[in-house]
N, C-alpha and C positions, 0 to 999 in steps of 0.2 A: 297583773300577770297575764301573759299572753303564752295559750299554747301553739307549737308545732308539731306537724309531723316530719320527725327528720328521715325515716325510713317506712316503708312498708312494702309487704309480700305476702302473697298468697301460699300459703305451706301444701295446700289441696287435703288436709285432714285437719284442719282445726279454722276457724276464724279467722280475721285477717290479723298478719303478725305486724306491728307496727311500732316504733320506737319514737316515743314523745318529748321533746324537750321544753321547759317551763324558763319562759325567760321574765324577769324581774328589772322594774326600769326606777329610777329615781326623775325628778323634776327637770324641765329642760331648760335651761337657762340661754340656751345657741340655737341656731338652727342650724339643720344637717343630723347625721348618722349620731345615738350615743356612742360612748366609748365603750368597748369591750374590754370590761375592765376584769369579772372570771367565769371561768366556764368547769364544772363538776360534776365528775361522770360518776355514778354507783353501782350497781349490781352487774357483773359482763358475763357472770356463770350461774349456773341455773341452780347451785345449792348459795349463793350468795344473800341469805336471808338477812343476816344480819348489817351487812353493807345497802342492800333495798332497805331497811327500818331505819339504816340510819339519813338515808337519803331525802327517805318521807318527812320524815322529823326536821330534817333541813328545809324544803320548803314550806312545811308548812311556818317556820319560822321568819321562812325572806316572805312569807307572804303576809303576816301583818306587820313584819316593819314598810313594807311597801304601802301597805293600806297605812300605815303612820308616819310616813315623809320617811321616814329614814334610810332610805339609799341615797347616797349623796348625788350632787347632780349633776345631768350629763351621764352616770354610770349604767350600765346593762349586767344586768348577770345572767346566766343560762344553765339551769339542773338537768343535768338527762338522768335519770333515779334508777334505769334497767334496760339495757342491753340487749337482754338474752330473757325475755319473759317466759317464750317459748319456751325452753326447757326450761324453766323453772314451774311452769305448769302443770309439767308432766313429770316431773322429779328425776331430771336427768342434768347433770353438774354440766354437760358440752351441747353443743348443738345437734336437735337428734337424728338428723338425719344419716351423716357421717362422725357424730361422735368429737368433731374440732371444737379447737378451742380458740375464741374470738380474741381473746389475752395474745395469739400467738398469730394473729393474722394481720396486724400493721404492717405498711400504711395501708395496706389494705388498696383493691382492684375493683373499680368499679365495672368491670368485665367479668371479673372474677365468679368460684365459686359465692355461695350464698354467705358462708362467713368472713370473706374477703370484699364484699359489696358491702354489708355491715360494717366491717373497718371502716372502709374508705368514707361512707356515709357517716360515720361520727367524726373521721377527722374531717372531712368539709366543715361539718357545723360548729366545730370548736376552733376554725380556722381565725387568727385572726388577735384571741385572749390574750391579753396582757399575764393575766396567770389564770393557771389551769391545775385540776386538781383529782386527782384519783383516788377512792377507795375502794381500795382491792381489797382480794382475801390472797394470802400466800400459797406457795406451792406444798408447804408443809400445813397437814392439817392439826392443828387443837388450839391452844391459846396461846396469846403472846400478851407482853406488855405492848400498853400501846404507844405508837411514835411515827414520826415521817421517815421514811426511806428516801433518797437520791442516790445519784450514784458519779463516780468520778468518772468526772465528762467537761467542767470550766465552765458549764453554762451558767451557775449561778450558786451563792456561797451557801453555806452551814449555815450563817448567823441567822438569813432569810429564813430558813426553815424552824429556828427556835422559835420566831413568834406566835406559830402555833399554841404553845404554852403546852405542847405537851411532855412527858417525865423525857423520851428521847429523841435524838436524830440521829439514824443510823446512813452512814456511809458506807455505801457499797460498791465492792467491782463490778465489770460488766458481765454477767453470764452470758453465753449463748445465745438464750432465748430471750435474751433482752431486748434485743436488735428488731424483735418483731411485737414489743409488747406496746401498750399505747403512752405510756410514762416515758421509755424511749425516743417514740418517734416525736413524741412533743417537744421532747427537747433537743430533736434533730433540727425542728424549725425555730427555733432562738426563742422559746417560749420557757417561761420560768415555771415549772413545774414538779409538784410533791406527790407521793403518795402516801395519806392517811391509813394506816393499820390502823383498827381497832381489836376488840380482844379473841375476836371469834368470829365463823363463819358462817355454817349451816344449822347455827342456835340464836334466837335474838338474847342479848344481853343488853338491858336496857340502861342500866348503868354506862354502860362502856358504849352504847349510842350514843347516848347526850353527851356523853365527852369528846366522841369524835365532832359532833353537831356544833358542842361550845369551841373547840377549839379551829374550827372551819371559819365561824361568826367572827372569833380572836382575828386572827390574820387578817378577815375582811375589812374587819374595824382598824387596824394598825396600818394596813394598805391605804386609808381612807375613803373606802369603798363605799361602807355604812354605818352608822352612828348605832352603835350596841354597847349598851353599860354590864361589859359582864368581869368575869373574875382574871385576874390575872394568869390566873395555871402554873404550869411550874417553870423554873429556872431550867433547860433542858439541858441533859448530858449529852457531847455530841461523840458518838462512839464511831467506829471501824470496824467492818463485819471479820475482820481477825482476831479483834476482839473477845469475841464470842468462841466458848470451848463448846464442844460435839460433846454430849455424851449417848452412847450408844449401847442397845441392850447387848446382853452375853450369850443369851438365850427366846427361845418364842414361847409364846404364854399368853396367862391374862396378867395385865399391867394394875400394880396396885399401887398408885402414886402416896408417896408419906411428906412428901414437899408439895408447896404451890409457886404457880408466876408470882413474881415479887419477892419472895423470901427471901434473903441475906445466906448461906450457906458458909460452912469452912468445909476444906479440902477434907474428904475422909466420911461426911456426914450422908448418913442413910436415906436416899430419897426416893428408895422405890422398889417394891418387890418385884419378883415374875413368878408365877403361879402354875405350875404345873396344870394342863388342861384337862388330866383323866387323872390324876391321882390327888389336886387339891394341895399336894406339898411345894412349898417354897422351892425354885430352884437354881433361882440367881437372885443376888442382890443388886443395886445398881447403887456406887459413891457419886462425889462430887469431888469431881477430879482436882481442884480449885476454890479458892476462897471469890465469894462473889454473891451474884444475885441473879435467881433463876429469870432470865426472859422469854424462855418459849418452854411448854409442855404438852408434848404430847396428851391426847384425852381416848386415844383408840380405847377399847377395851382389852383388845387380843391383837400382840403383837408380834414382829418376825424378829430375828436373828439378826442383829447388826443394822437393826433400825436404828433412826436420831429417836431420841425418847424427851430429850433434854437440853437444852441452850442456853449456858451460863455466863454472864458476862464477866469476865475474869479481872478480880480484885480494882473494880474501878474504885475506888477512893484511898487507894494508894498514890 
């Protein structure tokens, strides 16, 4: 393993801010350049705890199969594990200066402000990847099931994406603010590229690390990247983010969930109170508009008025 620094800057009130990439080589059989075979970015926001764990946990795992022959040969791999440490040291989700969000600043200006230099500076270094891979945390915060996201754009199929062996792959349109996030622009440059959900955000869940971990190793193994003896994972479901029904509160409160991610639901079933915040009484209930199985849950404690609370995937084994 060889480190890099792919960025660094003087903030003028903390240390110097520096962003590290760990690159992973297999045996060289040729002379010349390895092959850039993947490159995996983790934490880009500064409450991104459980995307940095699960990052860590990723190298530390390319680093003894590297120390055991097992990257194949000729292949390079390259982890950048955190983005944004800066604020994540100071307990601030954006960059703290001006409060941006590095997610929203591809491809990024090497002129540019400080979060826009950062862009640009990650996409140099992952220029190049055969596949490339992202875990993010979403723009909605609590838990979700975990799966790859892509989005409909022809760069590259579903099928790729089920080898992850994770339960989904969801297909999605293009938002907005897609067009400046780093999953986008990678696949603006013909690079085949996923982004890894795991279950949570700004909590480690350790369970649902090593799943992201195992299924990262999956794909590199089935790529022929590196020789890992691990478990198959699942048959994935490959869904369509229409798919998915909204359910939203009636009222603002505290949020008393009676369902979990993953549960199976029918249409009509109780999965969640609101709580009155000075009187303690019930004062909406929240159904399940649909027969299905919950994939995202809100975990706020205290919620607004015509919040998403809930995201059900509608009667998929019909």
């Amino acid at each position: 393993m060889t480190k890099e620094i792919i960025y660094e800057i003087d903030p003028g009130f903390r240390s110097q801010f520096q962003i590290t990439g760990y690159h992973f080589y297999g045996k060289k059989s040729v002379e010349g350049d390895y092959e850039k075979s993947a490159c995996i970015v983790g934490a880009m926001r500064g409450n991104e705890y459980q995307q940095l764990y699960a990052s860590s946990l990723l190298i530390d795992k390319l680093t003894m199969l590297e120390e055991a022959g097992a990257i194949s040969w000729n292949n390079e791999i390259l982890v950048i594990p955190a983005v944004n440490s800066l604020s994540m040291n100071v307990g601030s989700r954006y960059w703290t200066s001006d409060n941006s969000d590095i997610n929203r600043q591809f491809p990024g200006n090497p002129q540019g402000e400080p979060t826009s230099r950062i862009a640009a500076s990650v996409m140099e270094a992952a220029k190049g990847y055969r596949y490339e891979i992202h875990i993010p945390s979403s723009y909605l915060e609590g838990e979700f099931q975990p799966h790859i996201r892509m989005m409909h754009n022809g760069q590259k199929s579903a099928s790729l994406a089920t080898l992850f062996g994770l339960p989904y792959v969801m297909i999605g349109e293009k938002r907005s603010f897609d067009h400046k996030t780093l999953n986008y622009n990678w696949q603006e440059m013909g690079t085949e590229s996923f982004s890894v959900y795991t279950s949570s955000t700004d909590k480690v869940d350790d369970r649902a690390a090593r799943q992201a971990v195992s299924a990262v190793l999956r794909f590199l193994t089935r790529m022929g990247i590196i020789k890992y003896n691990c478990h198959n994972g699942y048959i994935a479901s490959i869904l369509n983010e229409s798919e998915l029904a909204s359910i939203k509160s009636g009222n603002a409160g505290f949020f008393r969930p009676l369902a979990k991610v993953g549960d199976e639901v029918e249409r009509g079933d109780l999965l969640a109170e609101i709580i009155d915040p000075y009187h303690g009484n019930v004062v909406s209930r929240i159904h399940a508009l649909s027969d299905g199985i919950i994939f995202y849950s809100t975990q706020k404690p205290v919620i607004m008025e015509n919040s998403i609370v809930f995201k059900i995937i509608k009667k998929l084994h019909e």
